[in-house]
C-alpha positions as MATLAB code, in Angstrom:
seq = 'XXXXXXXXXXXXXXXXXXXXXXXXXXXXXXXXXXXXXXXXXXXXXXXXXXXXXXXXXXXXXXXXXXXXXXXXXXXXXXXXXXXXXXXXXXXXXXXXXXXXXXXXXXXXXXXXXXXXXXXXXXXXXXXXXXXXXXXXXXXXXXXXXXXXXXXXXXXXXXXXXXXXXXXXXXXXXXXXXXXXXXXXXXXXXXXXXXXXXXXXXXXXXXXXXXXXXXXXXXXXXXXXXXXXXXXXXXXXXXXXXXXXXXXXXXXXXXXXXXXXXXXXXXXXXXXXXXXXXXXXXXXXXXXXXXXXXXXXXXXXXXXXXXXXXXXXXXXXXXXXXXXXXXXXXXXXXXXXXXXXXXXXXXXXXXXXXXXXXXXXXXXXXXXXXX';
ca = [
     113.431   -6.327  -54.449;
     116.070   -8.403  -55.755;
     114.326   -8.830  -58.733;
     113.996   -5.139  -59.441;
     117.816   -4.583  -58.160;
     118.846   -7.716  -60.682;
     117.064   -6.144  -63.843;
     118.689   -2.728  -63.062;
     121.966   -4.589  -62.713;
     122.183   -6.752  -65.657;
     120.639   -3.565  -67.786;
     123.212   -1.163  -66.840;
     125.698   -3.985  -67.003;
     124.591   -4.202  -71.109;
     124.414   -0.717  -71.585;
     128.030    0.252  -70.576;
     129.730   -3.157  -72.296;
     128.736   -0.864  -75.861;
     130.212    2.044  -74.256;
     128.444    5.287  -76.854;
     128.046    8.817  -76.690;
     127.850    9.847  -72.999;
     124.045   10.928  -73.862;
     123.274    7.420  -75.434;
     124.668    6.125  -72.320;
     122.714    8.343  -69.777;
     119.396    7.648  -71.012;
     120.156    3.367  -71.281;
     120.990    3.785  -67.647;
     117.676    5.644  -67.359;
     115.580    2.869  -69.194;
     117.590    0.466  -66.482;
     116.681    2.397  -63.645;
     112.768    2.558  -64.969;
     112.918   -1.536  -66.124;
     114.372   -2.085  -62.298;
     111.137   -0.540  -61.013;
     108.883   -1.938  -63.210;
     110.207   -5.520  -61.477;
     109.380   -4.248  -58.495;
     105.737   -2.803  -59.636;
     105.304   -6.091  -61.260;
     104.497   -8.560  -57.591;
     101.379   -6.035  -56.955;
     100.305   -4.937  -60.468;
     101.121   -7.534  -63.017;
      99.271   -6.813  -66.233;
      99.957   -2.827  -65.857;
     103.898   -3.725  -65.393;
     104.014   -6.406  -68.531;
     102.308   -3.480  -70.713;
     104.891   -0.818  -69.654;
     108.067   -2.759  -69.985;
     106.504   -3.786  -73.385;
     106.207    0.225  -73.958;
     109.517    0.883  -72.292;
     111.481   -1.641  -74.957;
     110.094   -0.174  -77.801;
     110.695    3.093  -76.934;
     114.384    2.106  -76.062;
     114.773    0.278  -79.213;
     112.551    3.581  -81.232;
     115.283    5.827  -79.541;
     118.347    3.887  -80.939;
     120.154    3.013  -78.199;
     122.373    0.056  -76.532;
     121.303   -3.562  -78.117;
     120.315   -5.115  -74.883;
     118.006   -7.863  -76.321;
     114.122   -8.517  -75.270;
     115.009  -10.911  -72.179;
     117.100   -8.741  -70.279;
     114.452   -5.873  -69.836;
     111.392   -7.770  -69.435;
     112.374  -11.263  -67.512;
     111.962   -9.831  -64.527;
     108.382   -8.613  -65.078;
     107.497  -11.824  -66.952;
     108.653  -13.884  -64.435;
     106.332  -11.851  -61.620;
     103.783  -12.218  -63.779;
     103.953  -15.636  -64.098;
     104.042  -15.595  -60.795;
     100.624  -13.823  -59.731;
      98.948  -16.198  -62.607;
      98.825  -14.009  -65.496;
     100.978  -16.880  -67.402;
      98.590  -15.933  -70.616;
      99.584  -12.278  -70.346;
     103.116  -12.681  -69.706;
     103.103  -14.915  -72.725;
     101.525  -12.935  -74.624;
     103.331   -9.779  -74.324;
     106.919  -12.013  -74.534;
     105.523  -13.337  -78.009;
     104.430   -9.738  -79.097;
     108.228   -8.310  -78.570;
     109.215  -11.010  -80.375;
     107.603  -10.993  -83.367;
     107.881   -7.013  -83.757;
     111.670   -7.256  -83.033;
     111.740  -10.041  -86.016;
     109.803   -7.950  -88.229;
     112.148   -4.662  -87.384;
     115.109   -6.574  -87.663;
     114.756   -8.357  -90.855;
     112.733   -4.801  -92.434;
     116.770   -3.085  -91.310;
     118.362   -5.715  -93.225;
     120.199   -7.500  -90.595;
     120.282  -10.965  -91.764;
     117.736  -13.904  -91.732;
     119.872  -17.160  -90.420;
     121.359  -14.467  -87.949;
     117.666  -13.321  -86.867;
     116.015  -16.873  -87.043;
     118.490  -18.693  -85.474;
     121.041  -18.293  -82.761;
     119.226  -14.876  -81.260;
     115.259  -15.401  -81.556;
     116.341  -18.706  -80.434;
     118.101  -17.741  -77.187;
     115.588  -15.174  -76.749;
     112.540  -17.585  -76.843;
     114.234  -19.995  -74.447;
     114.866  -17.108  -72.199;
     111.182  -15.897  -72.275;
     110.024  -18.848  -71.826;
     112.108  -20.234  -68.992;
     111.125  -17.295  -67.134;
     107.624  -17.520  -67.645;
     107.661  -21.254  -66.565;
     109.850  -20.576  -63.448;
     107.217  -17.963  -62.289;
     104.433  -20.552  -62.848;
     106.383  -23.322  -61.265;
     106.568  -20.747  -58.287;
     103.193  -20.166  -58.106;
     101.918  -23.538  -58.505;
     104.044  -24.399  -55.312;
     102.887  -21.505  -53.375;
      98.859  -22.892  -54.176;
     100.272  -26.060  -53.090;
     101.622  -25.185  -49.682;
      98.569  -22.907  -48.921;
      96.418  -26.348  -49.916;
      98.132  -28.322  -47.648;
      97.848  -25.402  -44.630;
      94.475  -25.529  -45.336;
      93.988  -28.299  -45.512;
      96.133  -29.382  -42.243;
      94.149  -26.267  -40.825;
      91.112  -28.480  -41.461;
      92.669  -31.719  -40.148;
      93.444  -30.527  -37.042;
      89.569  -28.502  -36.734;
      87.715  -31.567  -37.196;
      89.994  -33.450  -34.547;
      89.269  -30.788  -32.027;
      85.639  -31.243  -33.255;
      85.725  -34.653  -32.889;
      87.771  -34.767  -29.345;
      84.643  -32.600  -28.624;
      81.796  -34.950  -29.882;
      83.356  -37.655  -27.734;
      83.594  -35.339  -24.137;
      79.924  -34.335  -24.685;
      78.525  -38.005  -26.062;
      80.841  -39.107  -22.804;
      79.134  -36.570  -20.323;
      75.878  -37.845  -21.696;
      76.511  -41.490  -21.094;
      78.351  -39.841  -17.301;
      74.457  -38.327  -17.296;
      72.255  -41.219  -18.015;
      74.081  -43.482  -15.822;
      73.810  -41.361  -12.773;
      70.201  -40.347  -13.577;
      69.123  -43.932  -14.045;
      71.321  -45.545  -11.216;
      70.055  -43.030   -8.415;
      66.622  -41.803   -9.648;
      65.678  -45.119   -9.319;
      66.955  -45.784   -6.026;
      65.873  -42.600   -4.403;
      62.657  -43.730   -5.487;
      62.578  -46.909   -3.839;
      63.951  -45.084   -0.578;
      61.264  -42.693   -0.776;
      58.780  -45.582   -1.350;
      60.392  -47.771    1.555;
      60.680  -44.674    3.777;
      56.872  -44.028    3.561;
      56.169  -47.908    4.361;
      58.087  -47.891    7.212;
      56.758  -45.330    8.335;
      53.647  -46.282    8.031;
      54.430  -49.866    9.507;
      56.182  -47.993   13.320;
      53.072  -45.766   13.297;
      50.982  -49.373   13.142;
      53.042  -51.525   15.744;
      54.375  -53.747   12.948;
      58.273  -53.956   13.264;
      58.533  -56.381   10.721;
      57.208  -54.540    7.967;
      59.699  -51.731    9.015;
      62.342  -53.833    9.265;
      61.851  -55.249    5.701;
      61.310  -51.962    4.479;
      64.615  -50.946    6.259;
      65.961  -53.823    4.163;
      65.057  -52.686    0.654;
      65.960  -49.026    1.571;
      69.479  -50.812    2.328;
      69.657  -52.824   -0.796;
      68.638  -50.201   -3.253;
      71.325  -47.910   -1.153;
      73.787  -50.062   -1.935;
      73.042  -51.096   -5.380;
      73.356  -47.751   -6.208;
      76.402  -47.112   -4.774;
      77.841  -49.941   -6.477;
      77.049  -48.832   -9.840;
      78.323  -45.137   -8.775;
      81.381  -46.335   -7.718;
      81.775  -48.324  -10.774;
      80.764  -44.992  -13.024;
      83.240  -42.892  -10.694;
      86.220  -45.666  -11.340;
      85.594  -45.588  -14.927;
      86.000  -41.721  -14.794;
      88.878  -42.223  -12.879;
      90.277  -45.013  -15.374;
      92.005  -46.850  -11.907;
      90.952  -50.687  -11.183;
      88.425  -52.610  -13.376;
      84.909  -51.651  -14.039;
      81.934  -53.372  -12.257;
      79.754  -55.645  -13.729;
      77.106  -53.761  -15.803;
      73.506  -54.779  -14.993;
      71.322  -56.636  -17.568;
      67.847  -58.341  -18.176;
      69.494  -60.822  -15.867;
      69.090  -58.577  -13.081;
      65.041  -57.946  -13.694;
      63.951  -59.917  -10.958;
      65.814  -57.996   -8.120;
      64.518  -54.360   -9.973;
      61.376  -55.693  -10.034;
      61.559  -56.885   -5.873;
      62.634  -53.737   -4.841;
      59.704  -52.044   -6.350;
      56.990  -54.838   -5.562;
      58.172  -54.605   -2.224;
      56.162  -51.457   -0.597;
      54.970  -50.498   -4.113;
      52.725  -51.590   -6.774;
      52.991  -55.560   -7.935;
      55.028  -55.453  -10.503;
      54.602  -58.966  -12.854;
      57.393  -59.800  -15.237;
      56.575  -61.784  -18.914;
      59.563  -63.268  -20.979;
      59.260  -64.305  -24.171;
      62.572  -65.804  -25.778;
      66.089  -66.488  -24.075;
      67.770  -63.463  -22.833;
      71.284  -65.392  -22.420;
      71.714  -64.506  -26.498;
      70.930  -60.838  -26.434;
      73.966  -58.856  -26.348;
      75.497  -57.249  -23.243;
      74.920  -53.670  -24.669;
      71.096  -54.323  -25.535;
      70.448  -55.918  -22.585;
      72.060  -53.153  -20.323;
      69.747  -50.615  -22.273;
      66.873  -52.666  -21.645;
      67.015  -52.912  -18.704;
      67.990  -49.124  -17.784;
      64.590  -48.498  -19.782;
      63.132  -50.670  -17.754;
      64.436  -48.883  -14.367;
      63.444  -45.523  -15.728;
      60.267  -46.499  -16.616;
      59.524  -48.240  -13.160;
      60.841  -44.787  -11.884;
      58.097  -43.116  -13.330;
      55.620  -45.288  -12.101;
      56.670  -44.881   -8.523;
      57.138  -41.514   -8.719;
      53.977  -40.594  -10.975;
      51.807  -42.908  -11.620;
      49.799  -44.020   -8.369;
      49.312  -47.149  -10.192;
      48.036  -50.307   -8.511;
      49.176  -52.709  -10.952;
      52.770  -52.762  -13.433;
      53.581  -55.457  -16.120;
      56.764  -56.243  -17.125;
      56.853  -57.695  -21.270;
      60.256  -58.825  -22.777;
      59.991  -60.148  -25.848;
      63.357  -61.853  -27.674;
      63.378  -63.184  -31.157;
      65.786  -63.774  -33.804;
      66.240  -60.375  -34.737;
      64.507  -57.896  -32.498;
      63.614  -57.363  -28.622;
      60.828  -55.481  -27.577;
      59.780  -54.392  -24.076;
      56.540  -52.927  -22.503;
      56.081  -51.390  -19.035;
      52.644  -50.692  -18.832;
      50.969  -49.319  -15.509;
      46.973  -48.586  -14.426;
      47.576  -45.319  -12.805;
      46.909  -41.780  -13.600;
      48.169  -41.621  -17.322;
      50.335  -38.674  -17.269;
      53.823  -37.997  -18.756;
      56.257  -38.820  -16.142;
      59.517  -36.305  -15.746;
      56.752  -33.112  -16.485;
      58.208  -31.553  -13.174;
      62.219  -32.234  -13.877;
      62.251  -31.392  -17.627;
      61.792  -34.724  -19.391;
      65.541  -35.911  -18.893;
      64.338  -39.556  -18.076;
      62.158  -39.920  -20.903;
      65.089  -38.079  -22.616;
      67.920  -40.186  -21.658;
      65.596  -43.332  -22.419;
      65.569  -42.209  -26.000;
      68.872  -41.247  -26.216;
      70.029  -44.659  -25.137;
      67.578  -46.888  -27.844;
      68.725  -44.185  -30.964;
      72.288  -45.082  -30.204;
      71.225  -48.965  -31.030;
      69.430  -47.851  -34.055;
      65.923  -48.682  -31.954;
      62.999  -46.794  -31.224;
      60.684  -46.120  -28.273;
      57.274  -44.561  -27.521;
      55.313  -43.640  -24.713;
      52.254  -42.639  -23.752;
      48.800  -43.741  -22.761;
      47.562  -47.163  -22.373;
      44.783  -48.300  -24.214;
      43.158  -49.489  -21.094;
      44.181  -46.405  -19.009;
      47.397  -46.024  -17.390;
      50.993  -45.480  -18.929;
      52.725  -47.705  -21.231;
      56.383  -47.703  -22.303;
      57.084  -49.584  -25.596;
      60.742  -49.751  -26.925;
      61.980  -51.975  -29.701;
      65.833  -52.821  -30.806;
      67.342  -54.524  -33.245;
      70.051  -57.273  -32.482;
      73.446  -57.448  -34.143;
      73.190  -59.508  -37.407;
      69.306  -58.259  -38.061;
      68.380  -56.830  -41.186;
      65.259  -55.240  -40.281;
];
């Protein structure tokens, strides 16, 4: 608008400074009211616009009227132009006017060092300023939608990422639960039945020892819950997290009632690293888990196997053979897997060769290459 109100302006300013017949004078404000519209045509319909000022000059010019130059008319438009990205348009129409006014004025006479110099110079430097502010305009208009977008984008792939963390969070929340107390409802379930078993025969002490491992798996899981519940709760300092250290008491509380359970190591476990050895060993509760829950299995071995660069682990039972976690959607076996991928290791399960179920996982050690 002020565009269009600033051509009209500076028009109608030009065409009265020359005063004329009233007629002459009439139609130049005309031309200043149709040049004032053609600015504000110009923002939605460049290329149109630049063609009918071009039109409207020539016909002001073919109709003898006020000298108001080429500039005056057209900046507006050119600059608008410029503006929407028609640059090569804009400049092309500018330099058409140009030359045809240089070819009408010197074919009228009007000198050449008058023509060639002080006016085509102004007007060129007019043009062209115009053209070049427009551009400049637009080129910092692309630059401030970049940088929307692109902040746009910043702040979508933080709210994607806040997101990644609450749900890989939840997960970890997930596994630890699963693993802490699936295991030790087991072993309550396990110990409940022996002790059961052991009042029904007269034999206290077997109850009482059963009572005893109910107790202990009770309150190891507690412990861990209450160290997963301070953690949510970011208040006091987080419990010690179990490891392979810890094998031996697993491995009592499911001997104890349940099937033997024998334990093999192979290499030191003080050098594997807190985080592989926690995962170990949670694969190693899950898969014990499964046993107890699944199996009916006589007989479990225990392998750990540490070298340089890798551990491996088998859990490998003589029962039935069958997938464990079939009845409660696979989320052991699931959160097993989930665990080794986030160490770059792998697992597999299945049947053993010699009957049974066998758990294998294998992870790499910080520093390993392979």
């Amino acid at each position: 608008m002020l565009l269009a109100v600033g051509t009209f302006a500076l028009v109608a300013a030009a065409v009265a400074s020359h005063g004329g017949p009233a007629g002459a004078a009439a139609a130049g404000y005309g031309f200043a009211i149709v040049f004032g519209a053609l600015a504000l045509f110009a923002s939605r319909r460049p290329v149109p616009a630049l063609l009918a000022a071009a039109t409207c000059v020539v016909a002001y010019y073919m109709l003898d009227l006020t000298p108001i130059g080429l500039a005056v008319p057209t900046a507006a438009v050119l600059y608008a132009a410029a503006e929407q990205g028609r640059v090569r348009a804009a400049a092309v129409v500018a330099g058409t006017l140009l030359a045809a006014s240089l070819v009408a004025r010197l074919g009228e006479g009007d000198a050449a060092e008058i023509v060639l110099g002080v006016d085509l110079g102004a007007q060129v430097a007019l043009m062209v300023a115009v053209i070049a502010l427009g551009d400049a305009a637009r080129s910092r208009r692309s630059l401030r939608a970049e940088l929307s977008r692109q902040a746009a984008a910043a702040a979508e792939e933080q709210r994607a990422e806040a997101a990644r963390q609450v749900e890989a969070e939840r997960l970890r929340i997930a596994r630890e639960v699963h693993d802490t107390l699936g295991h030790a409802v087991s072993v309550v379930t396990l110990q409940s039945a022996v002790a059961q078993e052991a009042l029904a025969d007269d034999a206290p002490e077997d109850a009482l020892a059963a009572l005893a491992a109910i107790r202990a798996a009770s309150g190891g899981a507690m412990a861990e819950l209450r160290a997963t519940l301070g953690t949510l709760r970011s208040s006091g300092p987080r419990g010690p997290v179990p490891g392979l250290d810890r094998l031996p008491e697993l491995l009592a509380g499911v001997d104890h009632g349940g099937p033997p359970v024998e334990l093999h190591v192979s290499g030191r476990l003080d050098t594997v690293p807190a985080v592989v050895s926690t995962t170990a060993y949670r694969v190693v509760q899950e898969a014990l888990t499964n046993v107890l829950r699944h199996a009916q299995a006589t007989r479990v071995d225990v392998s750990v196997r540490v070298t340089e660069d890798r551990l491996s682990l088998d859990v490998v039972d003589d029962g039935r053979g069958v997938a464990p976690d079939r009845d409660e959607g696979g989320y052991g076996l699931r959160g097993m897997s989930e665990r080794i991928a986030l160490l770059g290791g792998t697992v597999d399960v299945g049947r053993a060769g010699t009957g049974g179920f066998r758990v294998h996982a294998d992870l790499p050690l910080p520093g390993s290459t392979g």
